[in-house]
C-alpha positions as CSV (number, residue, x, y, z in Angstrom):
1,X,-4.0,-12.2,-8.2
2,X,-6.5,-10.3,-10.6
3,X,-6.0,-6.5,-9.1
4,X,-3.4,-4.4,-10.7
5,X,-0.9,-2.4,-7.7
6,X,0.8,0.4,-8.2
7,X,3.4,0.6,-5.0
8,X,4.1,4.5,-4.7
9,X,6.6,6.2,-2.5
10,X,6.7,9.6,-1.3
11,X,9.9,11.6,-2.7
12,X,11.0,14.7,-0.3
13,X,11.9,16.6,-3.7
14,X,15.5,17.8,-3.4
15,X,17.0,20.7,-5.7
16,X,17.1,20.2,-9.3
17,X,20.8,20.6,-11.2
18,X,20.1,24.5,-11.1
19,X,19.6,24.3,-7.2
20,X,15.6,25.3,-7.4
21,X,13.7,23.5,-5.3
22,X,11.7,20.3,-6.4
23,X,8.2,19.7,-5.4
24,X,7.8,16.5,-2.8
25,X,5.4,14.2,-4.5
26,X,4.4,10.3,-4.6
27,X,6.6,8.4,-6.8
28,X,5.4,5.0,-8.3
29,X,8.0,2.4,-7.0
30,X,6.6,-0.8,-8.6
31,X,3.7,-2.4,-10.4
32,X,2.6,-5.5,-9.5
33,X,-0.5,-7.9,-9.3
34,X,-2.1,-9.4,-5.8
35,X,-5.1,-10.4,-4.3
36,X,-7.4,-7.9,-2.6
37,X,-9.5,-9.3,0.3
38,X,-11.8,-6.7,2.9
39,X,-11.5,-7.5,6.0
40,X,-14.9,-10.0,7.6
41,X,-17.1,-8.3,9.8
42,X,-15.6,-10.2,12.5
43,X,-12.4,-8.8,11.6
44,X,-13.7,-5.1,11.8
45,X,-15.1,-5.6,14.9
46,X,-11.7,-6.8,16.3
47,X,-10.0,-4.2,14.9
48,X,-12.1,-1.2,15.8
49,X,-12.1,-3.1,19.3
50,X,-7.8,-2.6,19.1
51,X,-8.2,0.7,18.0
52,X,-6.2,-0.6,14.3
53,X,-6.9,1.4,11.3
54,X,-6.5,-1.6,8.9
55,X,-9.4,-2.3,6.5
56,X,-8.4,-4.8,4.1
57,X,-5.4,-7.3,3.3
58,X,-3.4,-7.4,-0.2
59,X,-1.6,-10.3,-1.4
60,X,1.0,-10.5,-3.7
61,X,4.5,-11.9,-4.8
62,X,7.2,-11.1,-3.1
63,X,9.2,-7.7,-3.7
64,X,11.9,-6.4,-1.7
65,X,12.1,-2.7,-0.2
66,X,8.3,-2.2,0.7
67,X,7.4,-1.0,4.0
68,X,4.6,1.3,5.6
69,X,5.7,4.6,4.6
70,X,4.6,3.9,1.0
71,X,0.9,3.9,-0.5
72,X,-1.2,1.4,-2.7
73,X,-3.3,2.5,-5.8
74,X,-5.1,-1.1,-6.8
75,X,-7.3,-0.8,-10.2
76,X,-10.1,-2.6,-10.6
77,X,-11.8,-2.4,-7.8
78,X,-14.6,0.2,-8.7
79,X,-14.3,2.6,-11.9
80,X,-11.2,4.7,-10.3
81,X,-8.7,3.2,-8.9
82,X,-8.7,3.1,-4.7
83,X,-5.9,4.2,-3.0
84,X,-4.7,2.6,0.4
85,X,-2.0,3.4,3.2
86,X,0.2,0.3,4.0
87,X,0.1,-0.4,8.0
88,X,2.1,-3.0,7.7
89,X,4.2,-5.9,5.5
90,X,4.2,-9.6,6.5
91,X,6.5,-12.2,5.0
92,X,5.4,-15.7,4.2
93,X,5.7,-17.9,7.2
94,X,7.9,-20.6,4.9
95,X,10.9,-18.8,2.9
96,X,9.8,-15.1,3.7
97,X,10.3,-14.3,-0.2
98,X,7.6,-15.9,-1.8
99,X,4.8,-13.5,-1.0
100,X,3.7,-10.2,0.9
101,X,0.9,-9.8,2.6
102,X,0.1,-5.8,3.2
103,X,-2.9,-4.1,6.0
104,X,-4.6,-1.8,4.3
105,X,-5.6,1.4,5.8
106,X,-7.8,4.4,4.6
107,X,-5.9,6.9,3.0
108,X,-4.5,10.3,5.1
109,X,-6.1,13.3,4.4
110,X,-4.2,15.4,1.6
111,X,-3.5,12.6,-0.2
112,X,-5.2,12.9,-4.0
């Protein structure tokens, strides 16, 4: 678990204590460290072949409160950091809070 995560969730905004509107923006929701891993060719092809957006998999401890309305931003993976939509969470098969396994998707447009 060598790549640095930053777990970000989008915030709606609100009204701040004077009652003016707040701007909706991603929020970071934790930092963590986990395992990056592209999907195989063989893997792509199944995928594009189910018509599934995911691209790569990322590994890492266990955290509770994640779930595929949030983002990923890993760092180290090229000079800037990459950002990723979460398709979905997976549990460990044993204890289900040991680790996390995440489907990585392209990002949506608009997101910076």
């Amino acid at each position: 678990m060598d790549k640095l995560c930053i777990i970000e969730k989008y915030s709606e905004g609100g009204r701040d204590e004077d009652g003016f509107p707040l701007p909706a923006e991603w929020q970071e929701f934790t930092r963590l460290y986990g395992d990056f891993r592209p999907l195989s060719s063989q893997e792509t092809i199944s995928a594009q072949a189910a018509q599934v957006k995911t691209t790569a998999r990322l590994v890492t401890h266990f955290v509770d409160g994640i779930n595929s309305t949030m983002r990923v931003r890993i760092y180290g993976l090229s000079a800037e950091p990459e950002l990723f939509g979460i398709d979905g969470v997976i549990r460990d098969n044993k204890t289900n809070r040991q680790h996390l396994t995440f489907e990585l998707r392209e990002p949506e447009i608009g997101w910076e």
